[in-house]
C-alpha positions in Angstrom: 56.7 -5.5 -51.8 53.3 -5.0 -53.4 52.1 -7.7 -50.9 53.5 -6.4 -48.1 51.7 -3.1 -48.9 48.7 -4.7 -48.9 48.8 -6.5 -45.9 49.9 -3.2 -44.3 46.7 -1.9 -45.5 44.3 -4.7 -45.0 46.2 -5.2 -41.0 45.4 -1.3 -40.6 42.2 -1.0 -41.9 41.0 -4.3 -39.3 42.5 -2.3 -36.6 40.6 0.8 -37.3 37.2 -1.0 -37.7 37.9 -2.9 -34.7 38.0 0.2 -32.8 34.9 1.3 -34.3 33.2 -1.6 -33.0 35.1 -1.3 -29.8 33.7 2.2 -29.5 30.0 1.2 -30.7 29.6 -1.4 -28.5 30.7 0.8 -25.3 28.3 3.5 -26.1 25.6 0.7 -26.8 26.6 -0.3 -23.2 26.4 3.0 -21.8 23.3 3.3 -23.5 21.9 0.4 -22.1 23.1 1.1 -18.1 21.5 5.1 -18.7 18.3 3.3 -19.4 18.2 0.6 -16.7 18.7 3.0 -14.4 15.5 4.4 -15.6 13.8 1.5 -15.2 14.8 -0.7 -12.1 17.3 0.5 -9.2 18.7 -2.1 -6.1 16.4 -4.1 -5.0 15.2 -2.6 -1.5 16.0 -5.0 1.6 13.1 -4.3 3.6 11.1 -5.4 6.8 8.1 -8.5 5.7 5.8 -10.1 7.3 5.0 -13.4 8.9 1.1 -14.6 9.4 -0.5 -14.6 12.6 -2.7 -17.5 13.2 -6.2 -16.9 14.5 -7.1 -19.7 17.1 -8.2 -19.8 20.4 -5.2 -21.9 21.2 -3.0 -18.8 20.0 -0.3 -18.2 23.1 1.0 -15.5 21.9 0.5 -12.2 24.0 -0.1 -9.3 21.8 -2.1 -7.4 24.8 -0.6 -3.7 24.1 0.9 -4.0 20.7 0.0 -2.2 17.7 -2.3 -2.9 15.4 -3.3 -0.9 11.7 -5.1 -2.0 8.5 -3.8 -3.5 5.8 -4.0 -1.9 2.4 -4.3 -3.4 -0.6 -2.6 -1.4 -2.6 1.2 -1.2 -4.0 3.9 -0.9 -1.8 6.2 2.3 -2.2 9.9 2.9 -0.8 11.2 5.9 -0.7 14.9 5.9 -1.0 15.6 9.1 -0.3 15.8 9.9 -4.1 12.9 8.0 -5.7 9.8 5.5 -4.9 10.7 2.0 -5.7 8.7 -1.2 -5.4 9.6 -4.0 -3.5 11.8 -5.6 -6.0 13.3 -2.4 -6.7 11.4 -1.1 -9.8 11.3 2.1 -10.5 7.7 4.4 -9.9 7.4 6.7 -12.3 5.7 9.3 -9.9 4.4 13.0 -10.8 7.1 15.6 -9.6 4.6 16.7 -7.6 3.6 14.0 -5.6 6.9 13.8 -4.1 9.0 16.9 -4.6 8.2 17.5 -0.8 9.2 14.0 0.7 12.0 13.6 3.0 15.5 13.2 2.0 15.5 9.9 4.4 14.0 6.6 3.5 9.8 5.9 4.2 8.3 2.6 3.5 4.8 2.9 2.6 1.5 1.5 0.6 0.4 3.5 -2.6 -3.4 3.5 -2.4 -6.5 4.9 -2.9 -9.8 3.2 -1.4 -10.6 -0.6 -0.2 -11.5 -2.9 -3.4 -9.3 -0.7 -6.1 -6.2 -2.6 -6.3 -6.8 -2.8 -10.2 -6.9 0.6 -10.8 -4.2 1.5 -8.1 -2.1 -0.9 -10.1 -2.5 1.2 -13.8 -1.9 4.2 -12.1 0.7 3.9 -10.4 2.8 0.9 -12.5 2.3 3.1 -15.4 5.5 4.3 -17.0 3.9 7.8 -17.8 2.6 9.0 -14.9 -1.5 10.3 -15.7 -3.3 13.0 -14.1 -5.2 9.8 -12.3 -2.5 10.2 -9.4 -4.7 12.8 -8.0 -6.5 9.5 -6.6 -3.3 8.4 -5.1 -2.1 9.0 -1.7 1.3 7.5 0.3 0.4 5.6 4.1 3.4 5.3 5.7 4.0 2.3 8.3 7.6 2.4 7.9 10.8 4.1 8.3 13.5 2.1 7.8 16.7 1.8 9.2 15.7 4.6 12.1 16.0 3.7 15.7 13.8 3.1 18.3 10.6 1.9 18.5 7.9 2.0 15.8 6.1 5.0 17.2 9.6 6.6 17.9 10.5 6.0 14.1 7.0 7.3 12.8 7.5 10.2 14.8 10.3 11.2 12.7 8.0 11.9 9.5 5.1 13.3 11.3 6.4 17.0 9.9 6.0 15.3 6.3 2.6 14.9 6.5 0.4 16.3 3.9 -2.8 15.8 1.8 -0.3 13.1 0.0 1.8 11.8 2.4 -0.3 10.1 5.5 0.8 7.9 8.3 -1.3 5.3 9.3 -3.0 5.3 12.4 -1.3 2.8 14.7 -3.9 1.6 17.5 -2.7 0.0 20.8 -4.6 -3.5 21.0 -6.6 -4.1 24.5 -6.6 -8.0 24.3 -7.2 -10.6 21.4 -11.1 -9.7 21.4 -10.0 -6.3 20.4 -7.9 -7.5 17.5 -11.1 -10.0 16.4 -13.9 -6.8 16.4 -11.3 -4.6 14.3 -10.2 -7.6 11.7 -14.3 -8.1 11.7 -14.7 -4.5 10.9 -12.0 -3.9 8.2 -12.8 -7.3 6.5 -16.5 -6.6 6.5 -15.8 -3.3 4.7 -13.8 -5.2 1.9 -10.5 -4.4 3.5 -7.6 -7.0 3.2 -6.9 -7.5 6.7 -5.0 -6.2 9.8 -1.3 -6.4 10.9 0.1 -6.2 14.4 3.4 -5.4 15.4 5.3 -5.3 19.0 5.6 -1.5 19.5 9.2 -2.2 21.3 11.1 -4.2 18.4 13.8 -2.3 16.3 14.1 -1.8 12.7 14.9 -5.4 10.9 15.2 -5.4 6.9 13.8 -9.0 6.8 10.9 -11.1 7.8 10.4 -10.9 11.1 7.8 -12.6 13.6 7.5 -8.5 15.5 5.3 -7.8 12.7 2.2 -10.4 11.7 -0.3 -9.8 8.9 -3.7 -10.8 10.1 -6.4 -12.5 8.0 -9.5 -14.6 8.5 -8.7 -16.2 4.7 -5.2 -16.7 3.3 -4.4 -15.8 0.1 -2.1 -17.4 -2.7 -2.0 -17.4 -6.4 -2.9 -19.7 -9.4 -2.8 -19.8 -12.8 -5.7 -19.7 -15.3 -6.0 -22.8 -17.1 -9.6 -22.1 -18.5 -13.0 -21.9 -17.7 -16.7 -23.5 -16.9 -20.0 -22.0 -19.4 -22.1 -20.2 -16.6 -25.7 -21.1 -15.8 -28.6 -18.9 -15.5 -28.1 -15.4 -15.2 -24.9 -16.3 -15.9 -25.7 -18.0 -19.4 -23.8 -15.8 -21.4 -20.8 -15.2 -19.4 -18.2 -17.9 -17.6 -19.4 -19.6 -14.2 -16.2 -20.4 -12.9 -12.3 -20.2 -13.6 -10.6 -23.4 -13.7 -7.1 -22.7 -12.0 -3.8 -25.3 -11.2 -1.3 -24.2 -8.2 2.2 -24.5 -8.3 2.0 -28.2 -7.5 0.0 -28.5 -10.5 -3.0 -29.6 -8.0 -6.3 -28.0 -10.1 -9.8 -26.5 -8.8 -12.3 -24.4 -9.8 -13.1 -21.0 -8.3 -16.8 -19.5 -8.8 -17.2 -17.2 -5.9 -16.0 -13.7 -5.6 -16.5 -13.1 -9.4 -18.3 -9.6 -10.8 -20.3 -9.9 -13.7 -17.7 -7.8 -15.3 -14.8 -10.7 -14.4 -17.4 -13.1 -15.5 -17.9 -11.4 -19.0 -14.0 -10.3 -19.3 -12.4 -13.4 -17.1 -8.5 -13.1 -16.6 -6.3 -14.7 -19.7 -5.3 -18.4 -20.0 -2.1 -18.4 -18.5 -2.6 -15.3 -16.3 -1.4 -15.4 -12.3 -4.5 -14.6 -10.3 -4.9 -14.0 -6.3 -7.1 -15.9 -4.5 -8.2 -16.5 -0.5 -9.4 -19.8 0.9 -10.2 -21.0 4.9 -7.8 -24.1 4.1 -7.0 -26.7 2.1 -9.2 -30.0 2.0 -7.2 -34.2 2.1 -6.8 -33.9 -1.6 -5.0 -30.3 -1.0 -7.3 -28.8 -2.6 -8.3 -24.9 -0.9 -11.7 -25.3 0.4 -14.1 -21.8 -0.5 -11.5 -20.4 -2.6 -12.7 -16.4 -3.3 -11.6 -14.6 -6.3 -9.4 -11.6 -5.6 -7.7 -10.0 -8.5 -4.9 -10.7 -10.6 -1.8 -11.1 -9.0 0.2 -8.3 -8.2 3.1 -7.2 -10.6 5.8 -7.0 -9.1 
């Protein structure tokens, strides 16, 4: 009998703790889904881009489509509710910046001036949003899932507009000479490059050959494997970063460098961005520029 009692008691007292733990482990899993959705949403399906290439053997006709520059900055979708980035993170914006914003979705680039994709990336990726967004504006080239044409569909948010919120200027291209003197210009300001779309096409939440980015240089990443002693002026600081590409293919990159990168280079290990004209026999990029470090995504 005495056994039986305790086995009553020990059967119970497993049951009850097993519901504690039950009932721990589902508030630890609420817990955890509260905060993720404070942190990352859905993933955003949206419209990408293919490359044009620049040649004078180039048959396609882009007489009359549209053409823009294209910022370096962070792109910013606005689903309706929030600003995500591409892979659906969440952008912990001031109230302020978008407690005007339509309810609809806008595809955009945060962004500030040419050459500050560094400091676009702290503001903006920061989880506590600073009183730097002040230097932060929205440029608008998209608004998904709307009909009609790209002007038609850029139409829709021109009531929107605001010191924060700006579309960007879409200009109607004349003929392939007109595209070269505008990528000219924006590249010899520092700007990333142009893209061109065809004014007609619909809305497509994938890549899509309606919509080309256009660049004298391409651009890729590599990873920082280490570095050359500079020579010179550059005595004191690196003269080169010695990087390897996915293919594990290595090559040094000296150009494009501040004396600031030199003195404070990017981490062993570290993804940077870099452009090049092409890539030599050896597949090797020939002229490879420094850019930044890679984006986060």
């Amino acid at each position: 009998m005495e056994c039986h009692y305790i086995l009553v008691v020990f059967v119970t007292f497993y049951t009850r703790q097993s519901i504690i733990m039950m009932k721990i482990k589902t508030l630890l899993l609420i817990s955890l889904l509260l905060l993720s959705s404070t942190l990352w949403a859905e993933r955003p399906k949206l419209l990408l881009l293919k490359n044009y290439k620049i040649s004078s053997s180039n048959d396609k006709n882009i007489s009359n489509w549209l053409m823009s520059e294209k910022l370096d900055g962070i792109r910013a979708y606005w689903d309706g509710k929030q600003l995500l980035t591409r892979n659906g993170n969440i952008i912990h914006a001031p109230k302020y910046f978008t407690k005007n914003y339509p309810s609809f979705e806008v595809d955009g680039e945060l962004w500030s001036k040419r050459g500050d994709f560094e400091n676009i990336a702290s503001i903006v990726l920061d989880k506590t949003p600073s009183k730097n967004w002040n230097q932060i504006k929205h440029y608008i080239f998209e608004v998904p899932n709307q009909s009609g044409g790209i002007l038609k569909r850029l139409e829709i948010v021109k009531p929107f507009e605001s010191n924060i919120f700006k579309i960007i200027p879409q200009i109607k291209i004349r003929d392939k000479k007109h595209l070269d003197t505008f990528l000219h210009e924006i590249e010899s300001q520092k700007g990333e490059g142009v893209v061109i779309r065809d004014p007609k096409a619909l809305y497509i939440n994938k890549r899509t050959s309606k919509v080309l980015k256009v660049k004298t240089f391409h651009d890729m990443e590599c990873r920082v494997m280490g570095y050359t002693k500079g020579k010179g002026k550059f005595e004191d600081v690196i003269g080169a970063i010695k990087c390897q590409l996915e293919n594990e293919i290595e090559f040094k990159i000296g150009s494009g460098l501040s004396y600031h990168d030199r003195k404070y280079p990017p981490k062993i290990g570290t993804l940077i961005t870099f452009k090049y004209k092409e890539f030599t026999k050896y597949g090797k990029p020939r002229f490879p520029v420094y850019l930044r470090v890679a984006k986060q995504k």
